[in-house]
N, C-alpha and C positions, 0 to 999 in steps of 0.2 A: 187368138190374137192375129193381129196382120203378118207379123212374121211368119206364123204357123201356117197360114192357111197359103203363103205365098211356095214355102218350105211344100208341103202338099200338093198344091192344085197346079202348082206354076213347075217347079223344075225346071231348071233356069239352065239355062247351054254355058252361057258365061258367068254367069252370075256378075257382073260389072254393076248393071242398072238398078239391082236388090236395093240395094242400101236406099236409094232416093227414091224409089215407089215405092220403099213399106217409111217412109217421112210422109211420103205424100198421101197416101190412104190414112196414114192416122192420124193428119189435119182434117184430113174430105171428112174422115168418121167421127171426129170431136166436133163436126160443124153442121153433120146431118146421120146421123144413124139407120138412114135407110134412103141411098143414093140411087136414083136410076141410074141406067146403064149410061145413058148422056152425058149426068153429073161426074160417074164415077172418071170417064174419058175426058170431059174437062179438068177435072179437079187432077187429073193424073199430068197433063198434058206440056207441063214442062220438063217430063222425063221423056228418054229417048230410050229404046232399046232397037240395035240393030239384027237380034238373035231371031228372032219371035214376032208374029203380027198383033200382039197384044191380047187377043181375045184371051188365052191363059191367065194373063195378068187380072184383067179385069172381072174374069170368072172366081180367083181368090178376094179379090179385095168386095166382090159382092155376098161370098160365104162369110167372110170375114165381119161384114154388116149384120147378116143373118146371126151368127152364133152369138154378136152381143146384145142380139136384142132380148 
């Protein structure tokens, strides 16, 4: 699940921004099941995290594609 793989991959410093990018990956993933990395960064792209430059973030939510394939 996206939670999981966020829990995992990501290890969040604040964890603030959690909650609204594992929403946003489990729309992007209910609309495309296997996102490039571009998509995954658009489809993520109205969340903000100040902790992190993302690439974590976007490294879970593309495993998270992978395991429900």
């Amino acid at each position: 699940s996206q939670q999981r793989q966020m829990w995992i991959r990501y290890r969040s410093q604040c964890g603030y921004c959690i909650p609204g990018f594992i929403m946003a990956a489990t729309a992007l993933l209910v609309e495309n099941s296997d996102p490039t990395v571009q998509e995954i960064r658009e489809g993520l792209s109205g969340n903000l995290c100040r902790c992190t430059g993302y690439v974590k973030i976007i490294d879970a939510v593309k495993h998270a594609a992978m395991k429900e394939a």
